[in-house]
Wavefront OBJ file of the C-alpha trace (Angstrom):
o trace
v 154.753 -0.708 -56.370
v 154.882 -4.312 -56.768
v 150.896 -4.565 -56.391
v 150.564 -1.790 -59.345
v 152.601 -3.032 -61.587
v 151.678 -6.976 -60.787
v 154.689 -7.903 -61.177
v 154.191 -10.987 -59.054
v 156.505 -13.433 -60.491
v 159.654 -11.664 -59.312
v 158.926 -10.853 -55.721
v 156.962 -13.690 -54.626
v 160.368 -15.643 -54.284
v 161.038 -13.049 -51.544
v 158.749 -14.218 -48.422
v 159.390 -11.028 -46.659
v 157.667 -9.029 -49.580
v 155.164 -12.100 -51.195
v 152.381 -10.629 -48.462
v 149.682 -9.454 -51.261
v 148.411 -6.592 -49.092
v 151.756 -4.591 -47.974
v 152.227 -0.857 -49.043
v 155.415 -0.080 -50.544
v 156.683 1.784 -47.924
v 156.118 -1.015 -45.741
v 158.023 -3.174 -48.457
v 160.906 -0.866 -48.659
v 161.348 -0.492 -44.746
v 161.615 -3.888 -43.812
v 163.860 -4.328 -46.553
v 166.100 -1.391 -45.396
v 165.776 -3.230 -42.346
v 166.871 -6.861 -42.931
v 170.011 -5.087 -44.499
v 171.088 -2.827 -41.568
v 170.449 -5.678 -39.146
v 173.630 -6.974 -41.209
v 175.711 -4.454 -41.799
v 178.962 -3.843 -40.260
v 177.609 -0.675 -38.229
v 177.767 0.740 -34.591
v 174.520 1.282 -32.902
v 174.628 4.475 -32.982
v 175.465 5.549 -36.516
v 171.893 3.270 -37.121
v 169.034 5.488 -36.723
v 167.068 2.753 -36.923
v 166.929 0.194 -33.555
v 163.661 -2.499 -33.519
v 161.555 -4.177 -35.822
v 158.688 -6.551 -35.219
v 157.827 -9.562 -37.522
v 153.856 -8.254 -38.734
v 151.273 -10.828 -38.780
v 150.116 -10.976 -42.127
v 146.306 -10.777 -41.174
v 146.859 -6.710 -39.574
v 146.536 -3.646 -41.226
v 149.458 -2.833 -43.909
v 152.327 -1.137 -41.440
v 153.989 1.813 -42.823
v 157.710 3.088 -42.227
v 156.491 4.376 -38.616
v 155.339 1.025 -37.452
v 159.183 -0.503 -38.549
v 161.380 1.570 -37.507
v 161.697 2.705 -34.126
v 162.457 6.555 -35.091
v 162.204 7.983 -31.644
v 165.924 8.041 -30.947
v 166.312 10.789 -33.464
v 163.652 12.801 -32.504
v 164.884 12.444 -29.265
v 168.022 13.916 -29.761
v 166.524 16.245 -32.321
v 164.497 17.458 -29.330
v 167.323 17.893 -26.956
v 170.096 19.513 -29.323
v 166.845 22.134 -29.990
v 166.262 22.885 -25.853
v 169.719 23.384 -25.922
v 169.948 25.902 -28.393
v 172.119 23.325 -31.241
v 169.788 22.148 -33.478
v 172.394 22.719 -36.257
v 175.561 20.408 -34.733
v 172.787 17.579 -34.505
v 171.529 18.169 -38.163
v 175.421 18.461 -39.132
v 175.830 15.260 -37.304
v 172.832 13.311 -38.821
v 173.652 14.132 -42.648
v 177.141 13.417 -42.259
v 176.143 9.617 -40.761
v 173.696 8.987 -43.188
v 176.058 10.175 -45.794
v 178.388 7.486 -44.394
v 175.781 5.112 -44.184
v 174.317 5.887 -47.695
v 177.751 4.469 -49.105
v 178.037 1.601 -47.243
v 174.574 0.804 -49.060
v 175.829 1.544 -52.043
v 178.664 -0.814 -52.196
v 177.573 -3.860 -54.415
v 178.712 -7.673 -52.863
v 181.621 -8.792 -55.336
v 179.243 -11.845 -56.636
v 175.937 -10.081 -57.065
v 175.500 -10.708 -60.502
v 175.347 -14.365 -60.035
v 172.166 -14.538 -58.170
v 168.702 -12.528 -58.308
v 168.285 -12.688 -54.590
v 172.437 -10.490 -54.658
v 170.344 -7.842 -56.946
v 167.066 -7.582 -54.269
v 169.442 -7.376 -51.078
v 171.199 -4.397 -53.225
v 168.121 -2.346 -53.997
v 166.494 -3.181 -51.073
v 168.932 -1.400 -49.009
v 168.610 1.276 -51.227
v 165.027 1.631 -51.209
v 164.992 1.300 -47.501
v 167.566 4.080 -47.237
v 165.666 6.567 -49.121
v 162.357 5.701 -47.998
v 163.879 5.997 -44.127
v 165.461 9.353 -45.473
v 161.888 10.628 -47.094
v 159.938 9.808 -43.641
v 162.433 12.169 -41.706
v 161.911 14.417 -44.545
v 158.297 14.740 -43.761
v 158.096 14.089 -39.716
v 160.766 16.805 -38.725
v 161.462 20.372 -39.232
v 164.665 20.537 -41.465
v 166.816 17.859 -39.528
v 167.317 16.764 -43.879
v 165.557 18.939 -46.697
v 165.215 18.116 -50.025
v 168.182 19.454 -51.274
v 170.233 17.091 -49.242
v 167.735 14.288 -50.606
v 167.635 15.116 -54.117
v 172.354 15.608 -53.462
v 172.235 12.138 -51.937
v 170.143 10.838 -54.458
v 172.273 11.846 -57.134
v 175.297 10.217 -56.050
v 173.013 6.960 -55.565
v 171.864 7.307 -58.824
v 174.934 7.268 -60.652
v 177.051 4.668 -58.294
v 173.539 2.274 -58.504
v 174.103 2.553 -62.592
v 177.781 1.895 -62.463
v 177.303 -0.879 -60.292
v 174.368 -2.447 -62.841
v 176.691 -1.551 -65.676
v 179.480 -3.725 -64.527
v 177.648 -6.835 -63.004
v 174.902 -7.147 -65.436
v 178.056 -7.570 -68.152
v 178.569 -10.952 -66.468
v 175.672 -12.342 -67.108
v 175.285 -14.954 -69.711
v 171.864 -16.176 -68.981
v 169.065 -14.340 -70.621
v 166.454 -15.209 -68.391
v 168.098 -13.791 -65.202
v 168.918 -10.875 -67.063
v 165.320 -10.882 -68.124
v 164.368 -11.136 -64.200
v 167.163 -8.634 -63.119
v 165.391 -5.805 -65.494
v 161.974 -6.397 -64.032
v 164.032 -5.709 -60.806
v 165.226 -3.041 -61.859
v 161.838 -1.590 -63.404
v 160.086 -2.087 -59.672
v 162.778 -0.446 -58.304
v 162.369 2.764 -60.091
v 158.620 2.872 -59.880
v 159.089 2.351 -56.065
v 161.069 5.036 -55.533
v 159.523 7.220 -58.290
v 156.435 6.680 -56.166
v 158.041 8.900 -53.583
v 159.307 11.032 -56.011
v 162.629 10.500 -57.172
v 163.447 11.086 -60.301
v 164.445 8.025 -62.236
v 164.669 8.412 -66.260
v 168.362 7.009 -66.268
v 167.069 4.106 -64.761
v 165.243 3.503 -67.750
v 167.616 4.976 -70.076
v 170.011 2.006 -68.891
v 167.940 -0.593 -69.077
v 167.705 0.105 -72.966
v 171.582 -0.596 -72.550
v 171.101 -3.853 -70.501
v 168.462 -4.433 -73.470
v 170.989 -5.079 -76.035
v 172.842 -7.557 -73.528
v 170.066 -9.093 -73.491
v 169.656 -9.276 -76.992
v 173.052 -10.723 -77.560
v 172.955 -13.310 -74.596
v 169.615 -14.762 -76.285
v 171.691 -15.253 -79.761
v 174.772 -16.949 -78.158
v 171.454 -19.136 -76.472
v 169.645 -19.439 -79.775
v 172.833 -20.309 -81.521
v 173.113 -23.468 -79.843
v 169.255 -24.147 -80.011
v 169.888 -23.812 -84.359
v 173.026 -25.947 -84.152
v 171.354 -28.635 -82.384
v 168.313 -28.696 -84.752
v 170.690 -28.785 -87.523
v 172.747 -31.658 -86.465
v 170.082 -33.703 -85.623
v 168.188 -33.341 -89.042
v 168.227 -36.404 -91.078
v 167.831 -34.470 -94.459
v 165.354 -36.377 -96.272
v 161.188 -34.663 -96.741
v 158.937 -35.328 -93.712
v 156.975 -38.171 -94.122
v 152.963 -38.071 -92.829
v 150.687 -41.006 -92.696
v 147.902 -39.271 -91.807
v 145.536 -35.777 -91.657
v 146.321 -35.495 -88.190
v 150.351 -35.562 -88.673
v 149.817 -33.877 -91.996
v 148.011 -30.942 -89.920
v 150.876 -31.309 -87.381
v 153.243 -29.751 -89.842
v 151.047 -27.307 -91.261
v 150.083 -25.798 -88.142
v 153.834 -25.152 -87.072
v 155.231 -24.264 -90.540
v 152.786 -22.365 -93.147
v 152.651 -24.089 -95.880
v 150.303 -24.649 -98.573
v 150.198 -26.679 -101.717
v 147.252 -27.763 -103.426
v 148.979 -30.805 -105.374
v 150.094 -32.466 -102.164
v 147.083 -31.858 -100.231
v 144.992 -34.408 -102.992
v 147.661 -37.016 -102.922
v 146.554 -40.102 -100.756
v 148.568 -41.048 -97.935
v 150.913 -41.877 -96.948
v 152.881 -38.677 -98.509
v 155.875 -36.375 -97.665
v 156.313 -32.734 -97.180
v 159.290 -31.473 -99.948
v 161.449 -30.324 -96.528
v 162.986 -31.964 -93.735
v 161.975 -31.787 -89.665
v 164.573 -28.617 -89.655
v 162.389 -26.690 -91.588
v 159.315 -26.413 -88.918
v 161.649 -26.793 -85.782
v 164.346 -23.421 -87.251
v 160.728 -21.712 -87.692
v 159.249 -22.500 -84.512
v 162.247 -21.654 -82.797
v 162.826 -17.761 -84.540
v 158.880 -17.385 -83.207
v 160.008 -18.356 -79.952
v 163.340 -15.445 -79.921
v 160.328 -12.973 -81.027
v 158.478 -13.441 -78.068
v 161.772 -13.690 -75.727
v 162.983 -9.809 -77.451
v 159.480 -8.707 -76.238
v 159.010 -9.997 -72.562
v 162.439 -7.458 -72.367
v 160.305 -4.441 -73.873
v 157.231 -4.992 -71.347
v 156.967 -2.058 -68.814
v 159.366 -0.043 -70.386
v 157.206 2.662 -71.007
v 158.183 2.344 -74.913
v 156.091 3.403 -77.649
v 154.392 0.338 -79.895
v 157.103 1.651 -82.825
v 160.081 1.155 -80.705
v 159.210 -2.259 -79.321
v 158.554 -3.023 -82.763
v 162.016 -1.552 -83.955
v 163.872 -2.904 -81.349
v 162.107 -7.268 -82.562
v 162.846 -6.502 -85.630
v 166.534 -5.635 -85.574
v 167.107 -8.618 -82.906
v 165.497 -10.499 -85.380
v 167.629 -9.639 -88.364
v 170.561 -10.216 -86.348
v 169.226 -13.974 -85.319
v 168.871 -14.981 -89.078
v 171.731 -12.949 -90.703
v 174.044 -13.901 -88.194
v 173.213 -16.575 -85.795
v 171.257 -18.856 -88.407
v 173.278 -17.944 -91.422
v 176.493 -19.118 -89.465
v 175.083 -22.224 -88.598
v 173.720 -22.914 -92.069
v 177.396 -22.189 -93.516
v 178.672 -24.765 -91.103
v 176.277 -27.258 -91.875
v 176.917 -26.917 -95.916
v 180.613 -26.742 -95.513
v 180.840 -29.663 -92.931
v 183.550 -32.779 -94.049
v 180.894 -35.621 -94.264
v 178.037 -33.965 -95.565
v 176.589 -35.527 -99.170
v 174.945 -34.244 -102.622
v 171.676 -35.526 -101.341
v 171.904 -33.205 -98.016
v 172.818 -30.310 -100.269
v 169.976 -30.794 -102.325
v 167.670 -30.905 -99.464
v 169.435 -28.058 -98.018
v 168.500 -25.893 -101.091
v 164.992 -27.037 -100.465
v 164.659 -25.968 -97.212
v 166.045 -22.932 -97.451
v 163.551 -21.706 -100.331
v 160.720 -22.679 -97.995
v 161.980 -20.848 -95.131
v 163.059 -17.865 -97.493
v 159.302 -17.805 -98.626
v 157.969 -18.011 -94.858
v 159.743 -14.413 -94.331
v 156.672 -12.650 -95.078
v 154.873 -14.551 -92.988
v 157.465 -14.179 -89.682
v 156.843 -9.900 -90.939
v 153.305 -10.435 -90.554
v 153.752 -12.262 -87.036
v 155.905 -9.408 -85.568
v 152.784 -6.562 -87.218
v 150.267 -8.760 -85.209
v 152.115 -8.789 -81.525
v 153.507 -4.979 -81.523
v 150.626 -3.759 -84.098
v 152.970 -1.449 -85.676
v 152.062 -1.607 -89.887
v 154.919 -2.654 -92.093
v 153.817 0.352 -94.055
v 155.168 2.748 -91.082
v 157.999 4.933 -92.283
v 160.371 4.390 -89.372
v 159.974 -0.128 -89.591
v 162.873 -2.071 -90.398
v 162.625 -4.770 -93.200
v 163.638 -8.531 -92.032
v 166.738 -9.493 -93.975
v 165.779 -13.074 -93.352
v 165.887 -13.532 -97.081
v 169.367 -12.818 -97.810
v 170.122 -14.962 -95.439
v 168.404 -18.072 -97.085
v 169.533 -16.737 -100.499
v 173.104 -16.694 -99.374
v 172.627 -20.523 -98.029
v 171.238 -21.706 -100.966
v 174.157 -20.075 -102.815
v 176.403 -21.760 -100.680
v 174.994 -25.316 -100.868
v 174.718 -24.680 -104.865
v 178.460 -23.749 -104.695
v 179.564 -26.569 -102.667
v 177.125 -28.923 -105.187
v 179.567 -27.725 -108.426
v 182.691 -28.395 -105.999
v 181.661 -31.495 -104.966
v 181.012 -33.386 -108.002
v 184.125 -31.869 -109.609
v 186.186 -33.481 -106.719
v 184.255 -36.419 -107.360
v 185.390 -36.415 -111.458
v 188.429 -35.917 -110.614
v 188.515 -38.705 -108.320
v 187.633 -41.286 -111.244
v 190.429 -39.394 -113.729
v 193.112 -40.362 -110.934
v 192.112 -44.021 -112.339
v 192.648 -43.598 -115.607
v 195.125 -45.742 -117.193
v 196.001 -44.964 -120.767
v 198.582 -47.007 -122.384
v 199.605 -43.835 -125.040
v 201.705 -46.534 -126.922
v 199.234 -48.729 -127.599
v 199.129 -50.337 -130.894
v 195.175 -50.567 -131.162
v 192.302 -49.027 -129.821
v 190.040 -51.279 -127.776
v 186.615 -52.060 -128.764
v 184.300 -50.205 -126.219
v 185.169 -47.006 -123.666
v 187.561 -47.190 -120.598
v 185.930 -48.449 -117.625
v 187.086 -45.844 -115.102
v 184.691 -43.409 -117.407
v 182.155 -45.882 -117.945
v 181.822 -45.947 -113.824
v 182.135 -41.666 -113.829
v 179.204 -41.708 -116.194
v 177.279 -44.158 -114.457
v 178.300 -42.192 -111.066
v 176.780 -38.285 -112.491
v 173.440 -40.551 -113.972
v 172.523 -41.337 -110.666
v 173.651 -38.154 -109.008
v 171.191 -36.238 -111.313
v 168.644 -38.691 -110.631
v 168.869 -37.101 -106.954
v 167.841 -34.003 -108.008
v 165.410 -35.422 -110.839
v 163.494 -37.207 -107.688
v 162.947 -33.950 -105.731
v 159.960 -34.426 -104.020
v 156.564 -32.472 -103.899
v 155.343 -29.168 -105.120
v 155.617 -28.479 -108.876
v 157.236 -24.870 -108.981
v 160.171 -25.798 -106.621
v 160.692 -29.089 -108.084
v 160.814 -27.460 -111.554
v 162.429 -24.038 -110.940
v 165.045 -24.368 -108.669
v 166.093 -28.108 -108.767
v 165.949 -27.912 -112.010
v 168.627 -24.711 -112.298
v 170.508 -26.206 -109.999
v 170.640 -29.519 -111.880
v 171.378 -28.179 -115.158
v 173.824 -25.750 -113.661
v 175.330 -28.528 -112.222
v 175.214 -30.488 -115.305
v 176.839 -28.148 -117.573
v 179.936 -27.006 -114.943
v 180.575 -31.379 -114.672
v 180.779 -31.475 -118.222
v 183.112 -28.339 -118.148
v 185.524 -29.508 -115.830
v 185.417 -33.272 -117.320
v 186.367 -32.175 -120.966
v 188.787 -29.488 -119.448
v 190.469 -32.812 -117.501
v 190.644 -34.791 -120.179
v 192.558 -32.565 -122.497
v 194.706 -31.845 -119.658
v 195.393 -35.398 -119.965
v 196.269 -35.508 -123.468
v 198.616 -32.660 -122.983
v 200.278 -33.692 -119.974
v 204.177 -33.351 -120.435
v 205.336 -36.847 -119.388
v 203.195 -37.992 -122.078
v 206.241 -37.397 -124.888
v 204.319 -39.495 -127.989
v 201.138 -41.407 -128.909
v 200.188 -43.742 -131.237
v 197.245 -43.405 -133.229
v 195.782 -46.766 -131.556
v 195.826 -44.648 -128.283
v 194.346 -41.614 -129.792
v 191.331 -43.745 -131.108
v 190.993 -45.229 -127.773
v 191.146 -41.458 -126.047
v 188.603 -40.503 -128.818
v 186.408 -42.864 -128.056
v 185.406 -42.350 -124.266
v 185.490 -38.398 -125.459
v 182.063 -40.140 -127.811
v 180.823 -41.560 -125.074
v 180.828 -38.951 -123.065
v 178.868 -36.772 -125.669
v 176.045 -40.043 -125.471
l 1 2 3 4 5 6 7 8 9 10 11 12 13 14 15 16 17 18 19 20 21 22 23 24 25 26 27 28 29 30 31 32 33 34 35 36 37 38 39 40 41 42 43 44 45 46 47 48 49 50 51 52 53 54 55 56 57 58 59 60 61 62 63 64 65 66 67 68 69 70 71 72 73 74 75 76 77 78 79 80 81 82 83 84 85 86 87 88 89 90 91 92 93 94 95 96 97 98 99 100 101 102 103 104 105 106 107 108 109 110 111 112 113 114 115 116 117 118 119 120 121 122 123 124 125 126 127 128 129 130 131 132 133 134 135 136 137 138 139 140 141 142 143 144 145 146 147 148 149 150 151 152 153 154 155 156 157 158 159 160 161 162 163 164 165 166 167 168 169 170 171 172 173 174 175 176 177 178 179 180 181 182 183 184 185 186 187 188 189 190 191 192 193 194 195 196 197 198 199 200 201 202 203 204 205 206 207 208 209 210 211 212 213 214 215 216 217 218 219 220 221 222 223 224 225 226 227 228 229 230 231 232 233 234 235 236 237 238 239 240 241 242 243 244 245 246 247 248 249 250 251 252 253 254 255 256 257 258 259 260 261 262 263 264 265 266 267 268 269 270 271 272 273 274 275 276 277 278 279 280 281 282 283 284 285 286 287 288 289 290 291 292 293 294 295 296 297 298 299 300 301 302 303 304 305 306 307 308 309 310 311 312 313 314 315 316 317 318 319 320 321 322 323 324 325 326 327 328 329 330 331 332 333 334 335 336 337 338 339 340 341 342 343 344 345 346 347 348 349 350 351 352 353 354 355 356 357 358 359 360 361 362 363 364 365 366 367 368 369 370 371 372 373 374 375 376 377 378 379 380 381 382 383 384 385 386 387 388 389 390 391 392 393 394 395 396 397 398 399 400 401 402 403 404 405 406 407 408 409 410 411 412 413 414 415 416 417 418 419 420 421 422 423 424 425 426 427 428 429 430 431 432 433 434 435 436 437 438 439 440 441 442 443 444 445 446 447 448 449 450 451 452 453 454 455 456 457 458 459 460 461 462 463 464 465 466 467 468 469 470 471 472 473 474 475 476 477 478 479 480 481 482 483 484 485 486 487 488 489 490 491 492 493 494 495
């Protein structure tokens, strides 16, 4: 089985089954074999007594050559003379039966280890295969109805078993290595004709495990990229980093491309790295679909909702952290809203990678849509949001040092200073967004919102403050000195 499907990765840790030219009933037996010589069993309830290491050079053994089945015909032969064939067939089923659970019981720490999941099926596979050569060598000692009755029960206590160990696991790539297990061990034994579509129908279960132990994986993998992002457009000296970029991040603008060097991209690093990285998940969701026997429209269902959960969840989260972090400045927010538009636009082109690896057409009726854009939509909300919030904490910070003296007798001769410093603070904080780097539409369209956006709630919540001010009840009377003072930074404010 392992030869037909090539799944050579997986096995050729196992030295006892790495041997490139072994049938699968050889593989199974020896298996069956290394377990029995192990398990807590009298000699006599084993049907099974000597096996001889094979030199790799001879002919591929089968079952026959491994196991040492004379014993049972033996007996088989004897209980017949005498005329009580059926006690000895009673007596076989009901120790195999035994024998059958013993196999069956999972150790307590298989999930932690591949090598705990290939002892477990190995057994299993040696069992069966041991059962199917007695099958076909004697004349009703077993019959397929006691096959197909024992298989059954294997069946569902193999699933339950899977069910609860593979629930442990937190590491995608042994799950990834436990369901190529578990696809060889189903074509083995479908090979000799057991019937194995549950199998299969779990591993779709196991699938979305998968899924979500890759997101708790990728989750950390976004977080770091975020953390370590310094915020401020890529700088390239030259065509060859300039290419860098482009070849890990489409992008195209003609105005940049004629500036000279040295020049910088309108995005930060975390722009190309959060890209790479949801291109990497993509190909992680489909080594899980390979050998599944699933249709091209299912693998490609099954990317794209994984997908859609990575950016609307996993990403989104760690964008949401990122903009509503303690520390983090106007400047990052601005560059935040930057990035986000780029990676909102790249959508369509992470839709067009997913068409080219499963081959499915967008156009397909049954294909789900990539959300990604809400996702970058609903950042760039949030970073807008915490823009207006921001520089109305900021105002407010400056009002706590205003000092009017409401009594005084005459007005002074130019504004306060605390607003002379608040205007000179919001000129250079819309000089941020007035320096936005790079190509024209972005730099007009949506800086240039959020800067007037900005612009207009500041001025909002500064006159709003000030006539709060005015109004406040412990001020009980003003003089008209005062007032012209008051009136006067409101003028300056209007400048």
């Amino acid at each position: 089985a392992q030869q037909q499907r090539n799944l050579d990765n997986i096995v050729s840790q196992h030295p006892r089954i790495s041997g490139g030219k072994k049938s699968k009933k050889e593989v199974c037996a020896s298996s069956d074999l290394e377990v029995k010589n192990t398990s807590p069993m009298s000699e006599q309830d084993s049907g099974i007594l000597d096996v001889e290491d094979e030199d790799e050079d001879e002919e591929v053994p089968g079952a026959q050559d491994l196991v040492d089945f004379s014993p049972v015909y033996r007996c088989l032969h004897i209980y017949s003379v005498l005329g009580a064939q059926e006690t000895f067939e009673n007596y076989y089923r009901k120790q195999r039966r035994k024998q059958a659970r013993l196999v069956l019981q999972p150790p307590s720490n298989m999930h932690e280890t591949l090598d705990g999941y290939r002892k477990y099926f190995n057994q299993i596979v040696g069992f069966f295969v041991v059962e199917d050569h007695i099958l076909h060598t004697t004349q009703g000692l077993v019959n397929r109805a006691y096959i197909d009755e024992l298989w059954e029960m294997a069946l569902s206590k193999t699933i339950a078993a899977l069910r609860t160990h593979s629930s442990y696991c937190s590491d995608p790539s042994l799950v990834l290595d436990l369901k190529n297990l578990i696809v060889l061990f189903a074509d083995t034994l479908q090979g000799y004709g057991f019937p194995v579509n549950q199998l299969f129908d779990m591993l779709l279960e196991i699938q979305d495990q998968y899924s979500e132990t890759l997101l708790k994986k990728w989750s950390g993998v976004f977080r770091n990229i975020l953390d370590s992002d310094n915020y401020s457009p890529i700088p390239v000296t030259n065509e060859e980093a300039y290419k860098k970029i482009v070849g890990q991040f489409p992008f195209q603008d003609a105005e940049l491309e004629k500036q000279p060097f040295p020049k910088k991209f309108p995005f930060s690093e975390f722009v190309p790295k959060v890209y790479s990285q949801i291109k990497e998940f993509i190909y992680a969701c489909l080594k899980f679909s390979e050998d599944l026997h699933l249709s091209s429209t299912e693998v490609d269902d099954m990317i794209r909702k994984s997908t859609n959960l990575l950016l609307t969840r996993t990403l989104s989260n760690c964008l949401q952290n990122v903009i509503k972090r303690k520390n983090v400045g106007l400047t990052e927010l601005v560059q935040i809203i930057i990035n986000t538009t780029h990676l909102e636009k790249s959508c369509k082109f992470l839709e067009e990678f997913i068409t080219n690896i499963t081959n499915v057409l967008p156009e397909t009726v049954h294909t789900t849509k990539l959300y990604g854009t809400t996702t970058f939509k609903d950042a760039r909300h949030a970073a807008e949001e915490e823009i207006y919030t921001n520089l109305n904490q900021k105002i407010d910070q400056f009002l706590q040092l205003a000092d009017y003296d409401w009594m005084a007798m005459e007005p002074g001769s130019k504004a306060s200073d605390y607003l002379v410093d608040l205007i000179g603070f919001l000129r250079s904080t819309f000089a941020v967004f007035t320096h936005l780097p790079g190509d024209v539409d972005v730099h007009s369209t949506m800086s240039g919102k959020v800067a007037q956006t900005a612009c207009m709630s500041a001025c909002k919540h500064l006159s709003t403050s000030l006539m709060q001010l005015l109004l406040e009840a412990e001020v009980r009377q003003l003089t008209l000195g005062a007032l012209q003072q008051f009136n006067l930074d409101v003028e300056e404010c209007e400048r």
